[in-house]
N, C-alpha and C positions, 0 to 999 in steps of 0.2 A: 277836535279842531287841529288840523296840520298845522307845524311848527314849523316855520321858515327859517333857517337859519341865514348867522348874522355875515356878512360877505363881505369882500373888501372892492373899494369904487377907486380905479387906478386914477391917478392924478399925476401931473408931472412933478420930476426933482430935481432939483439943481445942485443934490450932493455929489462933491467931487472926492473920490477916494484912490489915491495912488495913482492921481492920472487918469480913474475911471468913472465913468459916471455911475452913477449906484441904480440897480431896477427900481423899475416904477413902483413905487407905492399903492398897496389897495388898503385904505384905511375901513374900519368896521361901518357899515349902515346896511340898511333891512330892504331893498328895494329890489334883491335879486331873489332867482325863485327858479322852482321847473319851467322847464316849456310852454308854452301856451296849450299846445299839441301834442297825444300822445307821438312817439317815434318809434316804432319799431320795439322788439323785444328785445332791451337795452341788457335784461337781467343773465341773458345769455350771449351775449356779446361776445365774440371768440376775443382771448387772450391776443394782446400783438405779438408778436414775433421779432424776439429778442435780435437785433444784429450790433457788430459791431461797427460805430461811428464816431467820427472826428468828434471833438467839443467844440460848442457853438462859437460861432466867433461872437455872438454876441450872452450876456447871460454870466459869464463866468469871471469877472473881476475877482482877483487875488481875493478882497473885501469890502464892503462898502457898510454903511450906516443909514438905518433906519427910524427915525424917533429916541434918536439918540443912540443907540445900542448899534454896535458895530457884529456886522458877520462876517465868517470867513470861510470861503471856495474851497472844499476840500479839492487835493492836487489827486486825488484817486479815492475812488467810493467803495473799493476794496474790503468784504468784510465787517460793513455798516450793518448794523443790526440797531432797531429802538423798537421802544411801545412806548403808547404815548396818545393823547387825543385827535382824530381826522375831523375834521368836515369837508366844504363839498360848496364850487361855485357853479354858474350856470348858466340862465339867461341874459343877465346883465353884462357878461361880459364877451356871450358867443360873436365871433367874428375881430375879436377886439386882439392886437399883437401881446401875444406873453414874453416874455424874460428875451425868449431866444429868437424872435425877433418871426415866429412860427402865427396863423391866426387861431388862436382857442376857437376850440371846438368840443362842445358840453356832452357831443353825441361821442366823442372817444374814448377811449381809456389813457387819460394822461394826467398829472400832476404838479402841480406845486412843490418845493422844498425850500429849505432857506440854504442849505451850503452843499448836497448834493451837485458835480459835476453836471453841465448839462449839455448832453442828454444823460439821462441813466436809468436804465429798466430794474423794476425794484417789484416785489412781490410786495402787497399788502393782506395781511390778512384779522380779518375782524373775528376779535377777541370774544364777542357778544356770541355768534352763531356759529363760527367757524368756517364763514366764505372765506374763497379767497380769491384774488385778480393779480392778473400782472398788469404794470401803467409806465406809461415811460415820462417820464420828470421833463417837462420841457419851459418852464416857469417858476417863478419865486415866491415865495409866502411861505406858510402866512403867518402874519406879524398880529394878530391877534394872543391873547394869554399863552399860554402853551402848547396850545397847539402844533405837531411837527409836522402835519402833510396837507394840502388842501387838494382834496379829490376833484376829476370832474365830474359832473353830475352824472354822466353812465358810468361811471364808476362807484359813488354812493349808489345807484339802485346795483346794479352787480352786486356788494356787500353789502347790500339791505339795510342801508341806514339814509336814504335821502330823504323820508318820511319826518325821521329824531333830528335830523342834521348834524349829528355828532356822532364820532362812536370812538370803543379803544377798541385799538388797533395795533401789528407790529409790521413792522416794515423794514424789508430786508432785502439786501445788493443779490443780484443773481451771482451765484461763484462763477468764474470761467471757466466757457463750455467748448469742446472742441466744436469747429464747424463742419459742416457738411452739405457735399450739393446730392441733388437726386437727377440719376439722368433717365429720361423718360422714354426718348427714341434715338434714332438712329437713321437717317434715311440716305439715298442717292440723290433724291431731288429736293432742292433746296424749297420747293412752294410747298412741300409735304412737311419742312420740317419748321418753316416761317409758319404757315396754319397753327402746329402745334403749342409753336412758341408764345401764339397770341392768345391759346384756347389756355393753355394755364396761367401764363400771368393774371388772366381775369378771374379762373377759379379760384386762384388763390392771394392776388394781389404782390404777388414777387417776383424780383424781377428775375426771368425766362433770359437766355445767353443759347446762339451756337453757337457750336465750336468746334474745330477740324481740329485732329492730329496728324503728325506727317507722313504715315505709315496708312493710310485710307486714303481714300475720299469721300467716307460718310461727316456725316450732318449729325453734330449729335445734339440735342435737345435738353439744355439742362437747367435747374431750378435753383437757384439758393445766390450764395452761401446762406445755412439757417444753423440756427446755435441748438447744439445738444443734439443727441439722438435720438431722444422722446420727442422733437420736433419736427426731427426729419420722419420719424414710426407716424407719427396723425398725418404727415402732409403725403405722404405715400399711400395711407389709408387713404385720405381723402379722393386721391386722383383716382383710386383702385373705383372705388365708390363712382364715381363720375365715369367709370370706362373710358380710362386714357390709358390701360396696361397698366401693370406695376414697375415701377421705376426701379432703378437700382440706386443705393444710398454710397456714395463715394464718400471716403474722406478728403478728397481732396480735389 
């Protein structure tokens, strides 16, 4: 028999802490679950792609209070490292606004935390088999027992625990990574180098930039900023793969 685990049903709050209003509440009930439908092969879901971003205007109060119990907004996620028990919300809450004011979506790789900055890209990895995923934190919880992360639901099947609805787990701050763009071409004619700019943003979902230097008049075609050079290595592979050329990986 599948194990549903136990999910939290947002409700409003009228906690006022230092001026701010405290995130919604998902208090514990059983009514949430997978999908109706399968969606796609969630379990290979590619990793998001770390970049860096402002904190939400919404989501990050200094601190607020929960069921009594007060939390507090780390001012930098810097070096965050726990283990500790995951679960994992879903259907009951897909399309519904999280913390940052963003609409959950069960089919992403994103996250819950109670005092994590948000956004913040964090590695999880389950202690039980040794998967592991990257998720970016963009929500609060959860406020059940101990629990310190609440997964989305592609993210429990990623780490192979939406079956158990629990798992241990460690979860940890990506360190800072240099950035890097890839530039892909080079043209004279700007329709040659708009084509290309629109043929990768969709391969790869990033945002494509041209851009002149004062010493040309080419079109050059570039990709990113993306963090780490192990990310610019797969998205270079990738294009390589797709017959766009091989890009060159810029630092800058």
């Amino acid at each position: 028999m599948k194990v549903v685990p136990l999910r939290f049903l947002a409700v409003a709050c009228a906690l006022f802490l230092v001026g701010c209003v405290a995130p919604s509440v998902r208090v514990p009930e059983t009514s949430d679950g997978p999908p109706l439908a399968p969606h796609g092969d969630l379990a290979n879901l590619p990793d998001p792609v770390p970049r860096k971003e402002p904190k939400s205007r919404s989501g990050n109060p200094p601190s607020y209070t929960v069921f009594g119990k007060t939390y507090h907004v780390m001012d930098s996620a810097a070096g965050y490292r726990e283990e500790g028990q995951a679960s994992w919300y879903g259907r009951k809450f897909h399309g519904r606004k999280t913390s940052s004011g963003e609409p959950f979506d069960m089919f992403q790789l994103t996250a819950a935390h109670r005092s994590l900055p948000i956004p913040t890209y964090v590695r999880v990895t389950n202690l039980g088999n040794g998967r592991t995923t990257l998720v970016r934190v963009n929500d609060r919880g959860p406020f059940y027992g101990e629990r310190i992360i609440d997964l989305s639901y592609a993210g429990a099947v990623k780490l192979g625990f939406a079956q158990q609805g629990t798992a241990w787990v460690r979860v940890e701050v990506l360190e800072d990574a240099p950035e890097f763009y890839l530039q892909a071409g080079a043209f004279r004619e700007l329709n040659a180098a708009d084509a290309l700019k629109a043929a990768l943003g969709e391969l790869t979902g990033l945002p494509a930039h041209i851009v002149q230097v004062s010493h040309d008049d080419l079109f050059r075609v570039r990709l990113g900023p993306v963090v780490g050079r192990p990310e610019a290595l797969r998205l270079q592979a990738l294009i390589v793969a797709a017959k766009y050329g091989r890009p060159l990986i810029l630092d800058r």
